[in-house]
C-alpha positions in Angstrom: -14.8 24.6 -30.2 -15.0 21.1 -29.1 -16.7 18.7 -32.0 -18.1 15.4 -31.2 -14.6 13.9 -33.1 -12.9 14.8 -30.4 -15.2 13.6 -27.3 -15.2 10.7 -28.9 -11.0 10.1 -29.2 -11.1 11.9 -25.5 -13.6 9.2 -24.4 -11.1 6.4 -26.7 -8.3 7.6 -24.7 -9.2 8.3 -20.8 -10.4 4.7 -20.3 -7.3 2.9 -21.4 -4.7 5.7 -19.5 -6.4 5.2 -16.7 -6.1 1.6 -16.4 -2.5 1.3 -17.9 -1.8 4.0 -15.2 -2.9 2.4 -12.3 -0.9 -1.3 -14.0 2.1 0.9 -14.1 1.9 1.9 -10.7 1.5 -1.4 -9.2 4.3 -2.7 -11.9 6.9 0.0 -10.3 5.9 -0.2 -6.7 5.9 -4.5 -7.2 9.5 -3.9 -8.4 10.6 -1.5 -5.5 9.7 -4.5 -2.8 11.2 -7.2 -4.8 14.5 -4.8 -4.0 13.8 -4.3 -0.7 12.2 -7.6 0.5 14.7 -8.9 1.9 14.5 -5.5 4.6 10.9 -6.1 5.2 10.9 -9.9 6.2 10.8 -10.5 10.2 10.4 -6.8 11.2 6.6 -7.2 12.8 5.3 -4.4 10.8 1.6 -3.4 11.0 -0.7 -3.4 8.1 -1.3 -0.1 8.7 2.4 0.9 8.9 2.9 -0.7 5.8 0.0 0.4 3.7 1.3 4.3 4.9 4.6 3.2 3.1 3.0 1.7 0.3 1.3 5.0 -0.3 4.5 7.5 0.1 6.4 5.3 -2.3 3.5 5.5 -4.7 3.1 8.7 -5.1 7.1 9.2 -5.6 6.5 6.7 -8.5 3.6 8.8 -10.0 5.7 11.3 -12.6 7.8 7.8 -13.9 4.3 6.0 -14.0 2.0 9.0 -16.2 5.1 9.0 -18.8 4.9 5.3 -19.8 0.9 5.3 -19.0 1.1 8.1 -21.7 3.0 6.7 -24.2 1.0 3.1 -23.4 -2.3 4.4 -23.8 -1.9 6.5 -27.0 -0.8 3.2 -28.7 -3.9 1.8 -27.8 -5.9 4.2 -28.5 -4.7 4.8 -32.0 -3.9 1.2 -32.7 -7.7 0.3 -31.7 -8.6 3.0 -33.9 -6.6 2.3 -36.7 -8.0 -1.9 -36.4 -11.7 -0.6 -36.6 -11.1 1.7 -39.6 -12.2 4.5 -38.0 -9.0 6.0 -38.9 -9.4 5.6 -42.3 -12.7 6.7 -42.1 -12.0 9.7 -40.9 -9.4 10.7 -43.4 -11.4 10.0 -46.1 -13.7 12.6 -44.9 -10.9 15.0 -44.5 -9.6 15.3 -41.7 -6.0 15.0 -41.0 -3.8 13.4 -38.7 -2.6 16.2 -36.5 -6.2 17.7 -36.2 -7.6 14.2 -35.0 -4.2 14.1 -32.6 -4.9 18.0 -31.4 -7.4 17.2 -28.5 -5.1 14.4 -26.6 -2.6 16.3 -27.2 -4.2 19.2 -25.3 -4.8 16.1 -23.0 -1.2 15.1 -22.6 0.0 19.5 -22.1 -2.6 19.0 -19.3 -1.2 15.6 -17.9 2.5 16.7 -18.2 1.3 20.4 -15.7 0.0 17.5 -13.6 3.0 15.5 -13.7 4.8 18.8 -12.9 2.9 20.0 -10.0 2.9 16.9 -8.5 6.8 16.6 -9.1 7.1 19.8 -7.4 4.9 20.3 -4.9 3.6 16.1 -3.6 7.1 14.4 -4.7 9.5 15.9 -1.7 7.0 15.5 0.7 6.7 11.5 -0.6 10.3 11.1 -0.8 11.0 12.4 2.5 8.0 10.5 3.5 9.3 7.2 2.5 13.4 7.9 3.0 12.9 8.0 6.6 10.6 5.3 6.7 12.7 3.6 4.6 15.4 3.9 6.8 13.8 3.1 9.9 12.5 -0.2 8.8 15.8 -1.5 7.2 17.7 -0.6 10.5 14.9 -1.9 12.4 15.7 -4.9 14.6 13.8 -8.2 13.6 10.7 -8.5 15.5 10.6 -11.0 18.3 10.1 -14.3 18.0 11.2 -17.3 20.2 11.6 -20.9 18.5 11.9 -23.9 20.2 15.2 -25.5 21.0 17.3 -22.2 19.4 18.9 -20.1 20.9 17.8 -16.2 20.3 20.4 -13.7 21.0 18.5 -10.3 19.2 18.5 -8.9 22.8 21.4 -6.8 24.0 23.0 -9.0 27.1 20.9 -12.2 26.8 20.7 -15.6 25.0 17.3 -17.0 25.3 16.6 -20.9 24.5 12.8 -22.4 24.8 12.8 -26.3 24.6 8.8 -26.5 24.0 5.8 -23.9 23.6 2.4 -24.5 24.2 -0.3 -23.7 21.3 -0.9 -20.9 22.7 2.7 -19.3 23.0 2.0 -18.5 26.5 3.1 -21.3 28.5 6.7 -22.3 27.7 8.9 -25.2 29.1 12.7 -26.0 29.5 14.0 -22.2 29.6 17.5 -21.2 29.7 18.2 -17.7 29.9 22.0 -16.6 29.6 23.2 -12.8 30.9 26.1 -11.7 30.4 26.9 -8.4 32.6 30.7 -8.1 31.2 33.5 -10.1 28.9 34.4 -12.2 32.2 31.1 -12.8 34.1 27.8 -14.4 32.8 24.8 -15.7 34.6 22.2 -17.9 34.2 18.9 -19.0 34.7 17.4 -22.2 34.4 13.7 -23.0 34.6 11.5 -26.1 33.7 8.3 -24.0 33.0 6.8 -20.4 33.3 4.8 -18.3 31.2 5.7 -15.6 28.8 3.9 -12.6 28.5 3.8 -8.6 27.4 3.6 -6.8 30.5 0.9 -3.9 31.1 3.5 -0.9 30.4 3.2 -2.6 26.4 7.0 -1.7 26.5 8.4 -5.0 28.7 8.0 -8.6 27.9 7.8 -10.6 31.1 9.2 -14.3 32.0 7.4 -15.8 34.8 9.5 -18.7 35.5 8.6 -21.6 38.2 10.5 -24.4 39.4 14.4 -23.3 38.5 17.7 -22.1 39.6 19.5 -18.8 39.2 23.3 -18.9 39.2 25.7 -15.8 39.5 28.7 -15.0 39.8 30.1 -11.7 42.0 33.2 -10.0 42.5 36.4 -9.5 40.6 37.6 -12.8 38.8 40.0 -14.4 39.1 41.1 -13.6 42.6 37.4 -12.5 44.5 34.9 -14.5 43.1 32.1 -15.5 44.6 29.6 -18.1 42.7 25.7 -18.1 44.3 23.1 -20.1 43.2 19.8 -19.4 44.1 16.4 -22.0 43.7 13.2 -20.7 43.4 10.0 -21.9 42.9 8.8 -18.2 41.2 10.7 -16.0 39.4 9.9 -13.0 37.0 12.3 -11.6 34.8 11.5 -8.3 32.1 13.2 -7.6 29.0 12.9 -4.3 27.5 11.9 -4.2 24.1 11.2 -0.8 23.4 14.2 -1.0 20.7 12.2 -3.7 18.7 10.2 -3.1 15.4 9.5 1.0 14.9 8.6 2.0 18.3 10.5 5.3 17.7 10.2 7.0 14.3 13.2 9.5 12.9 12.3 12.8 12.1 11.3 13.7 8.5 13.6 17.0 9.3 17.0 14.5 8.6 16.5 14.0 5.6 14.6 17.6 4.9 18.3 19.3 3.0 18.5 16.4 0.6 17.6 17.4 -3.1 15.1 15.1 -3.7 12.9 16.2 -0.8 12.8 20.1 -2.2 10.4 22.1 -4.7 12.0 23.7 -7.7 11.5 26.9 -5.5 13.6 25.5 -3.0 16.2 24.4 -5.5 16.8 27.8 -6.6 17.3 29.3 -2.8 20.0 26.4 -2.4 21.8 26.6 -5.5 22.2 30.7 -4.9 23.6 29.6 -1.6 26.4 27.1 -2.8 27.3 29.3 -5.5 27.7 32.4 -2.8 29.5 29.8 -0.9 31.7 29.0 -3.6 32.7 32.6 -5.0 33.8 32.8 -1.4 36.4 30.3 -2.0 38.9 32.5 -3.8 39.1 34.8 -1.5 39.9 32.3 1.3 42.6 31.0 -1.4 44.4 34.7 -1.2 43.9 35.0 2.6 45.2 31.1 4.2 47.4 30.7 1.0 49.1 33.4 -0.2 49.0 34.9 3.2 52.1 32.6 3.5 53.8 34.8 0.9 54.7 37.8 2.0 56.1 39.1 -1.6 52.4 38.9 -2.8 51.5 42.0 -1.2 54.2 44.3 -2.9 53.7 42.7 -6.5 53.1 45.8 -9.3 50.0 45.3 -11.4 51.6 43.6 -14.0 53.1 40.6 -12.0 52.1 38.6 -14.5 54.1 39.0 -17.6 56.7 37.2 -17.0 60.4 39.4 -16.6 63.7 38.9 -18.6 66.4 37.4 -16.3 68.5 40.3 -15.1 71.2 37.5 -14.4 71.9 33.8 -15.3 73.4 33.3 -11.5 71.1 31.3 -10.0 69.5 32.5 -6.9 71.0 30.1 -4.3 74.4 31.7 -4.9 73.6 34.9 -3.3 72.9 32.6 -0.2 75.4 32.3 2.4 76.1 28.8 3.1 75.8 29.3 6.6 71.5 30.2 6.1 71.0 27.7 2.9 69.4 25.3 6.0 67.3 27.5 7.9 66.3 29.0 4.2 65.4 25.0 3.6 63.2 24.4 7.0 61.5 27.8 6.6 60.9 27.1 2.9 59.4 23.7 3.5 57.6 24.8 6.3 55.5 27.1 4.1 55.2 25.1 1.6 53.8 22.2 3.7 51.3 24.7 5.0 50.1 26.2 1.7 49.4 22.4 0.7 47.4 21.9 3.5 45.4 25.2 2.9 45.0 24.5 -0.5 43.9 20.7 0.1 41.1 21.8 2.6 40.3 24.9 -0.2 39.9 22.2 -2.5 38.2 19.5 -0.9 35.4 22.1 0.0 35.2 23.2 -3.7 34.7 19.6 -5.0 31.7 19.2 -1.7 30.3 22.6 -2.9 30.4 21.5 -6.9 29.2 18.0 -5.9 26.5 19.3 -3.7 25.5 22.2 -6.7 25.4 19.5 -9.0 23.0 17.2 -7.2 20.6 20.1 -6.7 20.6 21.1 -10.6 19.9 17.5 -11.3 16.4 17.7 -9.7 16.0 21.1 -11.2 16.1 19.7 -14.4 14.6 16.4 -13.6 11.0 17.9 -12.2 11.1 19.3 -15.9 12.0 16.5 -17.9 9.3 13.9 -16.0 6.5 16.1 -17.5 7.9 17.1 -20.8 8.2 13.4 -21.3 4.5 12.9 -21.6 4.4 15.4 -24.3 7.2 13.6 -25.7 6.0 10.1 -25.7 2.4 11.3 -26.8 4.4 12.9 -30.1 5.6 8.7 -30.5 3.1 6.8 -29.3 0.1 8.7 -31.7 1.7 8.4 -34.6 2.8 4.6 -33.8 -0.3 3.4 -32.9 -1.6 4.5 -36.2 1.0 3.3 -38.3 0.8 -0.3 -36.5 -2.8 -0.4 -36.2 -3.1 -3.0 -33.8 -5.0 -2.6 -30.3 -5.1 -4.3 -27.4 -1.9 -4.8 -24.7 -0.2 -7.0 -26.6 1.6 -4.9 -29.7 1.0 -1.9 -28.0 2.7 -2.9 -24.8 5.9 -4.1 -26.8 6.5 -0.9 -28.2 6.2 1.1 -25.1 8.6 -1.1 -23.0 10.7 -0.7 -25.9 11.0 3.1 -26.3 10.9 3.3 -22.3 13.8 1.5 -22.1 15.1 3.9 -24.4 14.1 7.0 -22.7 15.2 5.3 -19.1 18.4 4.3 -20.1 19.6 7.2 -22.2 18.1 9.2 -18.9 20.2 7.6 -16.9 23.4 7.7 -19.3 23.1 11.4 -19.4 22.4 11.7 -15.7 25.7 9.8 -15.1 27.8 11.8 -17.3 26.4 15.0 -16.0 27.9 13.5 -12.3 30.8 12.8 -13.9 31.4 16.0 -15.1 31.8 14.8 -18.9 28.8 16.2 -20.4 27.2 19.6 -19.8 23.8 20.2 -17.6 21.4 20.8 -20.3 22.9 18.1 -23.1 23.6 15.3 -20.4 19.3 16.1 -18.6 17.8 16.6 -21.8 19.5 13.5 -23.6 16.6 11.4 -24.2 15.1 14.6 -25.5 17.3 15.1 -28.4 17.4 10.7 -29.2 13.4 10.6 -29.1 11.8 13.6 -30.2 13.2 13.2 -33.8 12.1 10.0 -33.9 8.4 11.2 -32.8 8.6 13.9 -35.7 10.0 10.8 -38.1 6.7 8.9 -37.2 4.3 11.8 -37.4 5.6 12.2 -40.9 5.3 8.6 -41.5 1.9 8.5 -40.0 0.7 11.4 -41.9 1.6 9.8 -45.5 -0.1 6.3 -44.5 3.7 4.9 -44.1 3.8 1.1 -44.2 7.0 1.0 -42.1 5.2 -1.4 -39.8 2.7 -3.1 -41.6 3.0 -6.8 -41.6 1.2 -7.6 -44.7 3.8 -4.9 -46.4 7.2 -6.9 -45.7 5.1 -9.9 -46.3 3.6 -8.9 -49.9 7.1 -7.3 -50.6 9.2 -10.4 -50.1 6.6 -12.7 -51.9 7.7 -10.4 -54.8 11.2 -11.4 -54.4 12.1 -13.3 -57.9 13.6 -16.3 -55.7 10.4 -17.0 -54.1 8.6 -19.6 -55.5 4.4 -19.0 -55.6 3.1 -22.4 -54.7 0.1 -23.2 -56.8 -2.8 -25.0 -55.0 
C-alpha cells in the first residue's frame, strides 16, 4: 500500500532525475560532436538533416545517460533530505532506512526494464540509424563554396579560380576554369565576367560566362596536336554536383549484421549460427588436412597410445637411396599443403571466435546498462544520506567519481574479454563485483548513522588531537 512517505520521496526524486537526465544527455551528445567536429565543418548540412542525427545519436546515448541520471539524482535526493532533517525526522519516528529507500528503489527496477527495453528494442534501430549517417557525412565531400582569388579543385577534372564576387554571389568576375581531360592534355577557359547559378534540374551548377576565350588542345601529343582557341562573347558551362553534400544516402541494410544494431533476440539466432559454423570446422580439419594422409584412414582405435619401437634403425634406412628425393619433394609437397589447409582452417576459426565474441559482448552489455541503475541506486541512496548535502555541487562530485569507476572498470573488463584474458561473465560484469560491495558497505554505513563523510566529524576529531593547540579568544 502506498503511504504518503513514499509520494512524498517519489515526488523528492522524479523532479531532480528528470532534469539531471535530460543534463546528461546533452553532456554525452555535446561530447560526441566535439569528436566529430572536425567531420561536420564545410559539408552544407541541413538543419533538418542534422537535428535527425542529433536525435538517433540521442537515443543510442539514452541506457549510458539513465545510469548516471540514476545515481545523480538519488544523491540529491537523499542529500536534500538529509540537509532539511527530514531524515532524521523520520527515523526518530521509526522508520528505517531501507523502508524509506523501498519505493525508489521500486522506482529504479522500473527505470533499469526501461533502460532494457530501450537497449533492446530502440538502441539498434538508433545505432544503425546514426552509423550510416555517420558514415555518409564523414565521407561526404565539402559543400561548395567558391572564394575569391583561390583556386577550388573539390570537383573531379576542374580547377576553378574567381577573382571578385558580387554581394549577391551571383555575378562573378575574372574566371579561370582549368579541365583537364587526361595526364597530357588540359584546357582552359578564361572569362572577364558571367554569372553563376544552380540550374533548374537542382542537380547542375551553371557558369554563364561572357566576354572570354576557350583554349584546347586535340589530338595525340607530342606528334598530332592541334591547339584551338575559341572567343566568345557567351558561353555556359554545367558542373555536376550531384556527388556534393548527402544527395545519396547508404542503406541502413550495410550496416544491419553488425552487433550493435541487433536485439538480444537476434543475438541469440547469430551466436547459434557461428557456433554451428564453428563445430563445422573440425570436420573440414579431417577432410582438407588429413585427407593428405593416407595412413589416417587405416589407424586402429587406439592410435593414440603411443607404441614401443620395434627397432632403433631409423626409418630412412629402409629407403633406397635412389627414392630418398622423390620421398623429399612428395613429402614437402604435402606438408606445404596441409600448412596451407590448416592456415585457412585457422584463420576462419579466429574470424568465427572474433565475430562470437563481439556478439556476446552486446548480449551482456544490454544487461549490464540496466542493472547499473539498480546498482548505482544501491550507492547513491545510501551516499546521499551519509553526506547530507543537496544541491549539484557535492552530489555531482560523487557521481562523476563513481561513474568514472563503473566506465572505466567497464571498459577494462570489456578489453580483456577481447583479449581473450578474462572470461565472459567476470570480464562484462566487472564493475559489478568492484561496486556493489561498496553499495552494501554504504547501506550499512548509512543505516548506523556512519560519520564516514561528515565534515564536522574529521574536523571535531582532529581538534582532539593533543598537538592541536585550542586558541582562546
Amino acid at each position: 500500500m502506498i503511504k504518503k512517505l513514499d509520494i512524498l520521496v517519489i515526488k523528492a526524486f522524479v523532479g531532480p532525475f528528470i532534469a539531471t537526465f535530460f543534463i546528461t544527455l546533452l553532456v554525452l551528445v555535446m561530447q560526441f560532436f566535439w569528436l566529430y567536429i572536425d567531420d561536420f565543418v564545410g559539408k552544407g548540412l541541413g538543419v533538418g538533416l542534422i537535428l535527425e542525427f542529433i536525435l538517433y545519436q540521442s537515443a543510442s546515448l539514452v541506457p549510458l545517460a539513465l545510469p548516471l541520471a540514476v545515481l545523480l539524482s538519488s544523491l540529491m535526493t537523499f542529500g536534500n533530505l538529509g540537509e532539511s532533517y527530514e531524515l532524521v525526522a523520520i527515523k526518530s519516528a521509526g522508520i528505517s532506512l531501507l523502508r524509506f529507500m523501498q519505493p525508489l528503489f521500486i522506482v529504479s527496477l522500473f527505470i533499469s526494464g526501461v533502460a532494457f527495453l530501450f537497449s533492446n528494442y530502440i538502441i539498434p534501430v538508433s545505432n544503425l540509424k546514426s552509423r550510416t549517417m555517420l558514415s555518409d557525412i564523414v565521407y561526404a565531400k565539402p559543400s561548395f563554396d567558391l572564394k575569391e582569388g583561390v583556386f577550388y579543385d573539390k570537383i573531379p577534372g576542374f580547377s576553378i579560380k574567381i577573382g571578385k564576387k558580387e554581394a549577391n554571389d551571383s555575378v562573378i568576375r575574372d574566371i579561370i576554369i582549368y579541365e583537364q581531360k587526361d595526364a597530357l592534355q588540359d584546357n582552359f577557359i578564361i572569362a572577364t565576367d558571367g554569372i553563376m547559378r544552380i540550374a533548374a534540374n537542382k542537380r547542375d551548377l551553371e557558369f554563364i560566362l561572357k566576354n572570354g576565350w576557350r583554349y584546347e588542345e586535340r589530338g595525340t601529343p607530342p606528334a598530332n596536336t592541334d591547339y584551338i582557341r575559341l572567343g566568345f562573347k557567351e558561353y555556359t558551362k554545367s558542373f555536376d554536383l550531384s556527388s556534393f553534400g548527402l544527395q545519396q544516402r547508404t542503406a541502413d541494410s550495410v550496416n544491419k549484421n553488425n552487433a550493435r544494431m541487433l536485439s538480444m533476440r537476434q543475438l541469440n539466432v547469430a551466436i547459434d549460427s557461428i557456433r554451428k559454423t564453428a563445430a563445422k570446422i573440425g570436420g573440414r580439419v579431417r577432410i582438407e588436412v588429413l585427407g593428405f594422409m593416407p595412413i589416417t584412414n587405416n589407424l586402429d582405435s587406439n592410435w593414440k597410445v603411443t607404441a614401443k619401437p620395434v627397432s632403433k634403425k631409423s626409418f630412412a634406412t629402409f629407403i633406397p637411396d635412389s627414392s630418398k628425393t622423390i620421398i623429399k619433394q612428395r613429402a614437402g609437397s604435402k606438408i606445404a599443403s596441409m600448412r596451407v589447409a590448416n592456415e585457412a582452417n585457422l584463420s576462419i576459426y579466429k574470424d568465427q571466435a572474433k565475430a562470437l565474441r563481439s556478439y556476446r559482448i552486446e548480449w551482456h552489455k544490454k544487461l549490464t546498462l540496466s542493472f547499473a541503475c539498480i546498482m548505482f541506486f544501491i550507492i547513491g541512496a545510501p551516499l546521499g544520506s551519509i553526506i547530507r548535502k543537496g544541491g549539484l555541487g557535492t552530489p555531482m562530485i560523487f557521481a562523476i567519481g563513481f561513474f568514472m569507476v563503473f566506465y572505466f572498470t567497464s571498459t577494462t573488463g570489456e578489453k580483456f574479454v577481447k583479449a581473450e584474458s578474462w572470461g565472459m561473465v567476470s570480464g562484462m560484469w566487472f564493475p559489478f563485483m568492484v561496486l556493489t560491495p561498496i553499495g552494501i558497505f554504504l547501506t550499512n554505513k548509512a543505516m548506523h548513522d556512519s560519520q564516514v563523510f561528515n565534515k564536522d566529524f574529521y574536523t571535531r576529531l582532529i581538534k582532539k588531537l593533543p598537538f592541536i593547540k585550542k586558541h582562546r579568544v
